[in-house]
N, C-alpha and C positions, 0 to 999 in steps of 0.2 A: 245441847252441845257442850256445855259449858262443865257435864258432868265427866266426859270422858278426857277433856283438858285436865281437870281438876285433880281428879281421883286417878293418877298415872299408875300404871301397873308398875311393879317391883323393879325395871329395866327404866322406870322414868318417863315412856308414853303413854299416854293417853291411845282407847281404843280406836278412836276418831282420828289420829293423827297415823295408828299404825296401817288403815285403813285408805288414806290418802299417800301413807309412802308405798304400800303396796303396790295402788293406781299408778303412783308413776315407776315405779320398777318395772310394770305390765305393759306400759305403755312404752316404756325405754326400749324392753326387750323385743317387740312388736318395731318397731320404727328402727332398730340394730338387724332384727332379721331380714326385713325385708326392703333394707337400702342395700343390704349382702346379698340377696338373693339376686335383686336387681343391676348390682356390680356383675356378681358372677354371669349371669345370663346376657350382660353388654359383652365382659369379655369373654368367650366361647359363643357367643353368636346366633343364640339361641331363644325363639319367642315363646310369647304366650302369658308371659311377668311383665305384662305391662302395668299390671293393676298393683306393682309392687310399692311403686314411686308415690300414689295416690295413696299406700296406706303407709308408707315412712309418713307424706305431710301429714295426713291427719295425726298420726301419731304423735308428730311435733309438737303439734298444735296444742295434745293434751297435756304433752312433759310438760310444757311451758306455761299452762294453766293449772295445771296443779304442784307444781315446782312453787309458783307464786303463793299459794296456800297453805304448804308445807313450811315455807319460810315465813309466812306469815304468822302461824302458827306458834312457834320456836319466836317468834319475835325479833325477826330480823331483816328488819326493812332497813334496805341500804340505804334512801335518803334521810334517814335521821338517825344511823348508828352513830356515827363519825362526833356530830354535833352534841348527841345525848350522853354519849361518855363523857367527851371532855368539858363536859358541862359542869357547873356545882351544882347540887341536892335541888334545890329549888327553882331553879332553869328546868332540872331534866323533869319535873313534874308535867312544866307547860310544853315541854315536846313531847312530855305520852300522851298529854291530854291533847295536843293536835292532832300528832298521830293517829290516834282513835278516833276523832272526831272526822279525820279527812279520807280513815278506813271507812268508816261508814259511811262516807258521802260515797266515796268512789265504789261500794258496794251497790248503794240504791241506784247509782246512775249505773253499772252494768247490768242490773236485774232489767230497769225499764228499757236500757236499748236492746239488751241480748230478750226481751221479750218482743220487742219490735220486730225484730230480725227475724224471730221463732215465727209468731203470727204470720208473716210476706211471705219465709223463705223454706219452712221447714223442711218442707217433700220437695224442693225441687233437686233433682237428680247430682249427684256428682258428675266428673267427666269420664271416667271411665269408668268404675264400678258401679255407675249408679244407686249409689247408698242416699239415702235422706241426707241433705246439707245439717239436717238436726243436729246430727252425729257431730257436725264440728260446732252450731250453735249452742249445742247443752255445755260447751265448756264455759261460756260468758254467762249463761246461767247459774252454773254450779259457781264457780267463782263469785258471782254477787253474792250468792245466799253464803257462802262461805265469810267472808269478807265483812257481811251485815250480822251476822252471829260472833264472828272471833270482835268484831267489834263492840257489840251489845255482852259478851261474854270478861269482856274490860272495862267497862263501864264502873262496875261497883269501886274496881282498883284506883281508879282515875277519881271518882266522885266521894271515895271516902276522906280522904284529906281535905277536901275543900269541906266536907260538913263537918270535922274534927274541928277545923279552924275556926267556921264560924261556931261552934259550940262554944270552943275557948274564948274565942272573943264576947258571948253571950255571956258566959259564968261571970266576967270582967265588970 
């Protein structure tokens, strides 16, 4: 994962990241048509789009898990911008090294319960399309594994100053 972060193509993304704004442009546009289709068909009166509302939410559901990926991504976790900017050099070390540390927690703990949920709840039916509920659990899945990579994929950033330090302090 770390290679398509890394090695960004000429426009500055990575393959991995164009690949996940894709998903959510798809999923935007999917959850934009058919909350309109479903307007349209309230107002003229007209059934048989019921199943429209049922795929705006799932669609939601994925803007919103992969919206948090994409910004993950870019590095832009809102609760520690504010703090890491107006931080000095050495403060903002120990908020990426949290940061990272508390992606990664919060990654392993959606892969174990979004595997929880998968195992009980995979096949059991939607309410009106009847799709596999999977459809909306592969998003708390996908989000761990995402989450536990962009984490492990910052790791070296994080970990190389602290072994710089102690080297210097060992040369001493």
């Amino acid at each position: 994962m770390n290679q398509g972060l890394v090695n960004p193509s000429p426009d500055g993304r990575g393959w991995l990241t164009r690949i996940f704004e894709f998903a959510g442009v798809v999923a935007f546009v999917i959850m934009f048509g058919s909350t309109l289709l479903g307007v349209i068909a309230r107002y003229f009166e007209f059934g048989g789009v019921e199943w429209s509302f049922e795929v705006a939410g799932i669609a939601f559901i994925w803007i919103t898990f992969i919206g948090v990926i994409n910004a993950e991504i870019r590095g832009e976790n809102v609760a520690f911008e504010a703090l890491k900017h107006s931080a000095p050099p050495r403060l903002r070390a120990v908020f990426e090294t949290i940061s990272t540390l508390v992606l990664l927690a919060m990654g392993v703990a959606f892969l174990i319960s979004g595997w929880a949920v998968w195992q009980r709840s995979w096949m059991v039916p939607t309410s009106v399309l009847r799709l596999p509920t999977g459809v909306i659990t592969a998003t708390v899945l996908i989000l761990g594994l995402s989450a536990v990579c962009i984490a492990i994929s910052r790791l070296p950033k994080v970990i190389q100053p602290l072994v710089s330090k102690h080297e210097k302090e060992r040369a001493l």
